[in-house]
KOLGU-4560 file (N, C-alpha, C; in nm, 3 decimals, padded with zeros to 5 digits):
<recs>
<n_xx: -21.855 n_yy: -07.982 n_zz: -15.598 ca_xx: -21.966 ca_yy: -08.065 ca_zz: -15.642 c_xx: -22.094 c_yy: -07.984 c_zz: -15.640 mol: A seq: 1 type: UNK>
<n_xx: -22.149 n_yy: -08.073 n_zz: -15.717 ca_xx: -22.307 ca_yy: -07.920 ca_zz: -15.730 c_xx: -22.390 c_yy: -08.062 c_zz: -15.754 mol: A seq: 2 type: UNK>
<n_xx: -22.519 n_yy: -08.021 n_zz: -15.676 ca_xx: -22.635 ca_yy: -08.074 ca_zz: -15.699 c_xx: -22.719 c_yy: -08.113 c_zz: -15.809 mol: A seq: 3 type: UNK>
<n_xx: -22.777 n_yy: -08.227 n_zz: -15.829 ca_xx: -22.840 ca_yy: -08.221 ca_zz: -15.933 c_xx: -22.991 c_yy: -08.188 c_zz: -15.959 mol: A seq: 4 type: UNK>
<n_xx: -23.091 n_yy: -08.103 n_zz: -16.093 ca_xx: -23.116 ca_yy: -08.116 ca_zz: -16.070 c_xx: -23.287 c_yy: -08.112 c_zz: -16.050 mol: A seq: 5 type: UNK>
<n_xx: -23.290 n_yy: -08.265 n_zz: -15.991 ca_xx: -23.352 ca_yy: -08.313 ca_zz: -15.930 c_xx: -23.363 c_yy: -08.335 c_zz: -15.765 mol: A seq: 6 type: UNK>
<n_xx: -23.282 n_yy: -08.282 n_zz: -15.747 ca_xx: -23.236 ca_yy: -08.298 ca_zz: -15.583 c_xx: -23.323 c_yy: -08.120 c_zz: -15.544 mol: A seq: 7 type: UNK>
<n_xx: -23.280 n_yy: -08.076 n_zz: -15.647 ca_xx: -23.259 ca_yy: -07.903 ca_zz: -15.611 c_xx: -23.454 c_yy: -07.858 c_zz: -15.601 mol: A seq: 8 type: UNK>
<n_xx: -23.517 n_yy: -07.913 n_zz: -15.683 ca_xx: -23.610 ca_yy: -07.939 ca_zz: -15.692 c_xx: -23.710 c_yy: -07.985 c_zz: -15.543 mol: A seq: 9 type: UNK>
<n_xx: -23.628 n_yy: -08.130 n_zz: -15.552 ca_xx: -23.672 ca_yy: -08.194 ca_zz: -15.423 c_xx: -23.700 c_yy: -08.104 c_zz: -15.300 mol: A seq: 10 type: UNK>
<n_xx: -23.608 n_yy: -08.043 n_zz: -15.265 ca_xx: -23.540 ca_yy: -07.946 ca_zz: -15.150 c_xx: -23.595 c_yy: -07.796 c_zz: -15.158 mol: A seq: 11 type: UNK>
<n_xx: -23.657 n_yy: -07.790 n_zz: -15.215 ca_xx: -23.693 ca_yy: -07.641 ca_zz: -15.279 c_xx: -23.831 c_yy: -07.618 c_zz: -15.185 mol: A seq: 12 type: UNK>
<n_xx: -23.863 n_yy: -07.704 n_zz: -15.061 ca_xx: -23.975 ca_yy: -07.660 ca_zz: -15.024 c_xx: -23.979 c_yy: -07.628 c_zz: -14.873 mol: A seq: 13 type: UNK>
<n_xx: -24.071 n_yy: -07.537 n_zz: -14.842 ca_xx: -24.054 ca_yy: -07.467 ca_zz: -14.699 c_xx: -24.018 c_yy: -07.581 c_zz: -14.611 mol: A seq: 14 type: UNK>
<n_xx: -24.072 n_yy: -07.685 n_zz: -14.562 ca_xx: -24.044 ca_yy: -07.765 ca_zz: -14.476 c_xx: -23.904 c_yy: -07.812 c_zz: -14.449 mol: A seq: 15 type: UNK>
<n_xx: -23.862 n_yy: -07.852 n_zz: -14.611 ca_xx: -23.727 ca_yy: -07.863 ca_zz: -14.617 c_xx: -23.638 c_yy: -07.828 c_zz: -14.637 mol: A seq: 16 type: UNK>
<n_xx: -23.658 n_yy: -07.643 n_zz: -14.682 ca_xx: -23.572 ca_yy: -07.531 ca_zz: -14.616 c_xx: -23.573 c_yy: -07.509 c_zz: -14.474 mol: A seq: 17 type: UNK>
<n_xx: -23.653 n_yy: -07.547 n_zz: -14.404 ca_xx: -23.666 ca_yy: -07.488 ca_zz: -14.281 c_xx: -23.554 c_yy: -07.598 c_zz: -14.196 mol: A seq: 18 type: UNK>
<n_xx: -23.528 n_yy: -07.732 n_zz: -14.232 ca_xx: -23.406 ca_yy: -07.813 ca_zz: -14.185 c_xx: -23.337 c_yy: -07.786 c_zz: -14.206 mol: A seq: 19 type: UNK>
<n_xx: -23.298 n_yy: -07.733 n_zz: -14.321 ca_xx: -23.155 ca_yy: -07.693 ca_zz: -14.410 c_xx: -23.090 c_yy: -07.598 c_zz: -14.269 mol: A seq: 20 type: UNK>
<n_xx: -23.227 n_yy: -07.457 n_zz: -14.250 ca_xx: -23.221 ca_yy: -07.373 ca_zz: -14.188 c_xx: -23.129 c_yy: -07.418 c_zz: -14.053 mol: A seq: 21 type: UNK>
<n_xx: -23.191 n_yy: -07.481 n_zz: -13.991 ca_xx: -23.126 ca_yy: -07.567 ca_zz: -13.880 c_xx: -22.974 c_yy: -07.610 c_zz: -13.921 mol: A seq: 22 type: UNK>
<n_xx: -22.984 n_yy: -07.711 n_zz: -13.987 ca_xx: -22.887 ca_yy: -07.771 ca_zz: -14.028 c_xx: -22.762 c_yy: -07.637 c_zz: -14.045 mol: A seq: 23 type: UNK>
<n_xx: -22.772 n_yy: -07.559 n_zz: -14.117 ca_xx: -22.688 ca_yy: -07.483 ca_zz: -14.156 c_xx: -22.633 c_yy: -07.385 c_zz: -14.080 mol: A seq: 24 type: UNK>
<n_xx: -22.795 n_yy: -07.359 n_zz: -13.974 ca_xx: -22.771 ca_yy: -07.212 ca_zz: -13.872 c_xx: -22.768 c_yy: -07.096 c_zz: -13.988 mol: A seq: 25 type: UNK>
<n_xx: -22.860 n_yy: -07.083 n_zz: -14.049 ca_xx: -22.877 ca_yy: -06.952 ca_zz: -14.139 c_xx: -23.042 c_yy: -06.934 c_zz: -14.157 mol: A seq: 26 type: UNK>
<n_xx: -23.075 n_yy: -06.804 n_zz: -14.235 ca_xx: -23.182 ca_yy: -06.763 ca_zz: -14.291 c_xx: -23.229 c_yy: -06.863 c_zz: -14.397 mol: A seq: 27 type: UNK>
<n_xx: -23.361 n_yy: -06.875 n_zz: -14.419 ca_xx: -23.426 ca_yy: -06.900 ca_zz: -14.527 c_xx: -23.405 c_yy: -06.835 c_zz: -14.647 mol: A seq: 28 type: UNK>
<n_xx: -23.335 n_yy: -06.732 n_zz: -14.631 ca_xx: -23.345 ca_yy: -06.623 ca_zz: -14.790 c_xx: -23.185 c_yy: -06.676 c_zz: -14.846 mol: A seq: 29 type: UNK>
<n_xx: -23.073 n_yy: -06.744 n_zz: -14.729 ca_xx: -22.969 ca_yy: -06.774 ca_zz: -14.756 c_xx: -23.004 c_yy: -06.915 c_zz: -14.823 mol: A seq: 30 type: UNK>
<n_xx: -23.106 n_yy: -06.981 n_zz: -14.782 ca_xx: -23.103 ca_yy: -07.153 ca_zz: -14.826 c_xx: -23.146 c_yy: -07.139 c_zz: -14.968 mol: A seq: 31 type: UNK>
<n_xx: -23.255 n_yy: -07.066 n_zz: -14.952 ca_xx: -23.321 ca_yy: -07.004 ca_zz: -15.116 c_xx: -23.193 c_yy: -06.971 c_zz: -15.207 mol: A seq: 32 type: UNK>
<n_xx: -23.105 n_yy: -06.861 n_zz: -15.171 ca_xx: -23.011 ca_yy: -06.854 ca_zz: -15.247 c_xx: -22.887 c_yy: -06.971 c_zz: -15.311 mol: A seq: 33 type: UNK>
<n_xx: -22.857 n_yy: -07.044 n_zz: -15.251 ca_xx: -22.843 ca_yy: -07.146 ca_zz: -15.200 c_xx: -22.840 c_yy: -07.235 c_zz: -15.291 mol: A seq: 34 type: UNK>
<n_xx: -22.988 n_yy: -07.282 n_zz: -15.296 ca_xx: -23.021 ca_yy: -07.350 ca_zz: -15.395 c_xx: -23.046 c_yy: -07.313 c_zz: -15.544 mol: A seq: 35 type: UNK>
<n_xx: -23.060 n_yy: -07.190 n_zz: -15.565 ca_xx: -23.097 ca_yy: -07.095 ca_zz: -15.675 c_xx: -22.946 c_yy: -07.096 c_zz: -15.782 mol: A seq: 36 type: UNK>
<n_xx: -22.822 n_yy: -07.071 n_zz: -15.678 ca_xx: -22.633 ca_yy: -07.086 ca_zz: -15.712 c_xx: -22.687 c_yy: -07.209 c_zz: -15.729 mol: A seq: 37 type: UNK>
<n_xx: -22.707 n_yy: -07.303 n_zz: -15.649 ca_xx: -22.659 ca_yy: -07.443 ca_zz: -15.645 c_xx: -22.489 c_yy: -07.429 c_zz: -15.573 mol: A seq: 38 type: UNK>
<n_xx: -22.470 n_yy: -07.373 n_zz: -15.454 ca_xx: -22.421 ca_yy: -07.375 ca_zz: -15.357 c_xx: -22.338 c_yy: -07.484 c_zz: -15.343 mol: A seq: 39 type: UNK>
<n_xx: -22.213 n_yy: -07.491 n_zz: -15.360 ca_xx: -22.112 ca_yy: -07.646 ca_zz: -15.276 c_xx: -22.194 c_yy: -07.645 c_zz: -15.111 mol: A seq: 40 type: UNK>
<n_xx: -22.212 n_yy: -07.511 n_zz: -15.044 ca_xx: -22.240 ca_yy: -07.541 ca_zz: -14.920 c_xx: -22.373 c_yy: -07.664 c_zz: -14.934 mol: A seq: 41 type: UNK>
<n_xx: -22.457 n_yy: -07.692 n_zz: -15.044 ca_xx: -22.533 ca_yy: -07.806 ca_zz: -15.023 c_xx: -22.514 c_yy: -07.947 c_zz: -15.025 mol: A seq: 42 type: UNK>
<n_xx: -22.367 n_yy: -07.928 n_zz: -15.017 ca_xx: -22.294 ca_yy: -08.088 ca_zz: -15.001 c_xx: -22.215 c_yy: -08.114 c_zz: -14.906 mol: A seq: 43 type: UNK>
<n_xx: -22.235 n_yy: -07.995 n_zz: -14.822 ca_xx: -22.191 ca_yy: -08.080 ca_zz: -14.695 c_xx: -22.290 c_yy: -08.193 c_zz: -14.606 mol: A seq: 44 type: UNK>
<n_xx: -22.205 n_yy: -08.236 n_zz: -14.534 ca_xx: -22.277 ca_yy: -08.388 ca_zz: -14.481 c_xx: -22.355 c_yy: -08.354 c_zz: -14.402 mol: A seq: 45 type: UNK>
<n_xx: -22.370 n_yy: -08.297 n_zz: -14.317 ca_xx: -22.518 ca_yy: -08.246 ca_zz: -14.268 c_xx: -22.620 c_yy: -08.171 c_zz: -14.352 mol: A seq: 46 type: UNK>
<n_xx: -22.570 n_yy: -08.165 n_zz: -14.475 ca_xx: -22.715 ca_yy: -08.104 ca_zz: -14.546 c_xx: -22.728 c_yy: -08.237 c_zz: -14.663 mol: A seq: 47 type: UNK>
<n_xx: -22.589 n_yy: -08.319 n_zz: -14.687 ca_xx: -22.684 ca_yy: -08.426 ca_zz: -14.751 c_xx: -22.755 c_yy: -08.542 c_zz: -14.692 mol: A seq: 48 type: UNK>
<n_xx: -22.714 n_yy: -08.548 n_zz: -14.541 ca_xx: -22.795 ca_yy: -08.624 ca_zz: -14.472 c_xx: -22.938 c_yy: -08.642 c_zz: -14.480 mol: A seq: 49 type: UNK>
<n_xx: -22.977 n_yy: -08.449 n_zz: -14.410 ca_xx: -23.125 ca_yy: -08.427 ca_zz: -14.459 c_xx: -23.150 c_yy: -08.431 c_zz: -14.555 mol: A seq: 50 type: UNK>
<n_xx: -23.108 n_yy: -08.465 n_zz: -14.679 ca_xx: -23.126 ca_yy: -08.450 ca_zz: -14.813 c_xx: -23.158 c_yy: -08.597 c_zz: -14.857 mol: A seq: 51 type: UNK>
<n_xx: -23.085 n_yy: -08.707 n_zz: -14.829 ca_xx: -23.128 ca_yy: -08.857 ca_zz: -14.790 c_xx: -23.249 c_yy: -08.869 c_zz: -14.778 mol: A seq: 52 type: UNK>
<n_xx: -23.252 n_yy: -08.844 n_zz: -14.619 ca_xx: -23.348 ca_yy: -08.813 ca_zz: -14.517 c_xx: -23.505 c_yy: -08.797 c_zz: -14.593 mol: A seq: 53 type: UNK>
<n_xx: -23.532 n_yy: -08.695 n_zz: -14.685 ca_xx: -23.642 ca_yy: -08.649 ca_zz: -14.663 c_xx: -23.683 c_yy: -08.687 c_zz: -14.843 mol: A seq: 54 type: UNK>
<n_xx: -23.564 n_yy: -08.685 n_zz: -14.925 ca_xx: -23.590 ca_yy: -08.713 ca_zz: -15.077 c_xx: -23.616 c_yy: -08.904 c_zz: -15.081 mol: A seq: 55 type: UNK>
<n_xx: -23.522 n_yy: -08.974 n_zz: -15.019 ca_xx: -23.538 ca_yy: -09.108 ca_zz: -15.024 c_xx: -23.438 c_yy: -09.122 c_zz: -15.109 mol: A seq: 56 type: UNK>
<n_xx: -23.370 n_yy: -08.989 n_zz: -15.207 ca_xx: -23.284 ca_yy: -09.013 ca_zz: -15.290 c_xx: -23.143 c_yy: -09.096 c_zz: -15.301 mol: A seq: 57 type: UNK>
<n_xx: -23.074 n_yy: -09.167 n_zz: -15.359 ca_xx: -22.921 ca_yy: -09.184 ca_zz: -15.331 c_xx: -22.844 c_yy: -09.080 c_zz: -15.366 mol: A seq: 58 type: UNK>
<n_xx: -22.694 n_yy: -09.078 n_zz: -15.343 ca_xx: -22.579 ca_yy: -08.985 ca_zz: -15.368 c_xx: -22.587 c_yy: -08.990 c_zz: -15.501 mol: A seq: 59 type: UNK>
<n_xx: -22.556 n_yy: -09.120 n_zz: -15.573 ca_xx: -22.579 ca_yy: -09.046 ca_zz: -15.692 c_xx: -22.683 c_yy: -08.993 c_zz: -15.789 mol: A seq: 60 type: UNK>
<n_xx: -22.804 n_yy: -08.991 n_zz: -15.709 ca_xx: -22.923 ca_yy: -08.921 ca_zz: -15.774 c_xx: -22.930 c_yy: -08.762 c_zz: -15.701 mol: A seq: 61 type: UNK>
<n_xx: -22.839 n_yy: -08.738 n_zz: -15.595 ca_xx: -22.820 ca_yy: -08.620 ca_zz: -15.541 c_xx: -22.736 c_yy: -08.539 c_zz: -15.584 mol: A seq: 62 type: UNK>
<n_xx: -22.632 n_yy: -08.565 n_zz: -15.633 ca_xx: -22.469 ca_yy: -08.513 ca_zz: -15.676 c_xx: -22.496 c_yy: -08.551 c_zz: -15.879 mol: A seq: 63 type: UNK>
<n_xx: -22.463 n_yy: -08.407 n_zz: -15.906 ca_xx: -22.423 ca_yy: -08.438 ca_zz: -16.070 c_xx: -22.295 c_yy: -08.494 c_zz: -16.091 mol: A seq: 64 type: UNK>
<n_xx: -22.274 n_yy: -08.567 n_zz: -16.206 ca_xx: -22.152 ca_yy: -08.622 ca_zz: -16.255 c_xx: -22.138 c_yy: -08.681 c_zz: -16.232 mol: A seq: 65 type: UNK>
</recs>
């Protein structure tokens, strides 16, 4: 599954790389990349939680298709 996007967008900013960061246990240059692929790792449930969390978005305004 890959992000849509509008999600990718959403997420694209220091504050909310810096959770990802957490969330993931990695670098900022990895979350950047990350989102740049559009990464499956951004659909795991601890990163769409914060992704909920901080967009207000639903799943299916988060997830393409």
């Amino acid at each position: 599954m890959k992000l849509s996007q509008q999600a990718l967008s959403a997420i694209n900013k220091p504050a909310i790389r810096r959770r990802l960061m957490d969330v993931l246990n990695c670098t900022e240059f990895t979350i950047s990349r990350y989102i740049q692929k559009n990464s499956d790792n951004l659909t795991k449930a601890a990163v769409m939680q914060v992704i909920r969390e901080v967009t207000g978005l639903a799943d299916s305004q988060i997830l393409e298709g």
